[in-house]
N, C-alpha and C positions, 0 to 999 in steps of 0.2 A: 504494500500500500504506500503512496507516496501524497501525503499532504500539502497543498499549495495556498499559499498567499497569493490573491490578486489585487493588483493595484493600478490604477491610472493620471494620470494630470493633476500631479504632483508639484507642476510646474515650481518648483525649486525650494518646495515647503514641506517636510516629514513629521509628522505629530507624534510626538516620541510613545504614544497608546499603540499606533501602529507595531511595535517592537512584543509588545509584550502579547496581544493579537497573533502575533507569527511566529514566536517564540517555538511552536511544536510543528513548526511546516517543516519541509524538507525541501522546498524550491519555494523560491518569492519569482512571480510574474510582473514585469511591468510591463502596462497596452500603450507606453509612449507618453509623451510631455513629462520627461522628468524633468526640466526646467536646469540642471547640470551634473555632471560630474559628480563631486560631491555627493550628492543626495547617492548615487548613483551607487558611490563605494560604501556610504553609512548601510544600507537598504542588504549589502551585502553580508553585512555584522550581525550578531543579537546581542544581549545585552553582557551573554559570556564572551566574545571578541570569538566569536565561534565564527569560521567563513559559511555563509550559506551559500545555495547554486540560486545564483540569479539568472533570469531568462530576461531579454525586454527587446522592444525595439523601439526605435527612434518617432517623434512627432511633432504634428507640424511647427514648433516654437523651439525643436532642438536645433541647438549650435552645431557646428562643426567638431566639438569632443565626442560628445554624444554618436551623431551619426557615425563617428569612424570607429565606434567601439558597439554599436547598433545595428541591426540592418533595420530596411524597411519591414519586413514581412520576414515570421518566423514558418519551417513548418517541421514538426517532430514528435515522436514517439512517445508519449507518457505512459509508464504500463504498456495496456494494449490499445490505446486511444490514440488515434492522428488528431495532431490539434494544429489549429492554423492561427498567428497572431496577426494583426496589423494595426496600427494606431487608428487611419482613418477606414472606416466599411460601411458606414451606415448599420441598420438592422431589418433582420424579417420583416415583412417579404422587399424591402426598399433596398438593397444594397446598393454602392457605387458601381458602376459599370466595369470597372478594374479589379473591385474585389468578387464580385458576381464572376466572370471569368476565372478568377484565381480559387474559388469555391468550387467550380465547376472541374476545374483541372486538378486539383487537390484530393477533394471529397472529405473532409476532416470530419470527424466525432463530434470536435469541439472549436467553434471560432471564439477568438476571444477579442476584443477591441477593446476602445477608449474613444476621445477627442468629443461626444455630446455633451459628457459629463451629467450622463443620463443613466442608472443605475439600471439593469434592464437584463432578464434572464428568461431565455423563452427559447421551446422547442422547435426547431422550424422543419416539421413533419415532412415540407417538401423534399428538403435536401438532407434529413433525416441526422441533423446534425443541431448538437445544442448551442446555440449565441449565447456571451456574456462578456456583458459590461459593468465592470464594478463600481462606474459614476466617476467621482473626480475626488481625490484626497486631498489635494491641495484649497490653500481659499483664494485663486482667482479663478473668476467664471460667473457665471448666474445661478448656477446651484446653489442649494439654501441647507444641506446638512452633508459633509462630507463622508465618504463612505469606500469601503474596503470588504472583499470577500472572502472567506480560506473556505476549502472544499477539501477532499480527497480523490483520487483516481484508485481505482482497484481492482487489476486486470483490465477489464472492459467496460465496466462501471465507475462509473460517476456519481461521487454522495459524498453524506454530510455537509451539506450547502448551508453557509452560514453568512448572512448578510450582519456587516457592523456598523454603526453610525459613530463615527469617530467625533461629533457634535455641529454645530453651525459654522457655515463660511465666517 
């Protein structure tokens, strides 16, 4: 079984709650806007200077550190689940035109985004693959209560979905 922390648009602000939320993951995800560096290698740590496996990719407000240490678009194995990352995709059934494509040629279990900063976890039956977006952790944006996900993967299943509210923008 392999526990995950997800996280999105961060944009260069970590709420030290987050740490102790993911304190029992075994990978932290980020869906992009980490806002820098930094954040980047803290998000790496727990609060024992323990190195976690960090996954992310890059978004649309990342620098040029970020993106050379980020790609656009992840796609890889968890357990027995394809998961597909990318910052911007839109969601069910709207996707962007590039991620729609990249869905279609992929086929993942699991996509995972960021960039609405829209918290939003839904089956999308057509392409028989689960969407999520964990909202935005950080407080720039229009969202009104910050938020963060851990789940588990096990085998081919996907559980213990846990939505957090880390408090107000």
């Amino acid at each position: 079984m392999t526990r995950i922390g997800l996280i999105s648009d961060t944009h260069s602000y970590l709420d030290e709650a987050v740490f102790k939320h993911f304190e029992n993951c075994d990978e932290i995800w980020h869906a992009g806007d980490f806002g820098d560096q930094d954040l980047a290698k803290r998000l790496s740590f727990d609060k024992l200077r323990m190195k976690k496996s960090l996954r992310g990719v890059f978004g649309n407000i990342d620098s040029a550190d970020i993106r050379n240490e980020f790609p656009e678009q992840l796609v890889f194995i968890c357990e027995q689940v394809k998961v597909m990352m990318r910052h911007i995709g839109g969601s069910p059934p709207k996707y962007n035109p590039k991620t729609r494509n990249e869905l279609k040629l992929h086929q993942p279990q699991l996509f995972v985004c960021g960039h609405s900063h829209i918290l939003k976890i839904i089956y999308d039956a057509r392409l028989q693959c689960l969407y999520m977006n964990p909202g935005a952790a950080g407080k720039q944006g229009w969202h009104k209560v910050r938020t963060i996900i851990t789940f588990s993967i096990e085998g081919k299943n996907i559980k213990d979905c846990k939505v957090i509210e880390l408090g107000s923008r």
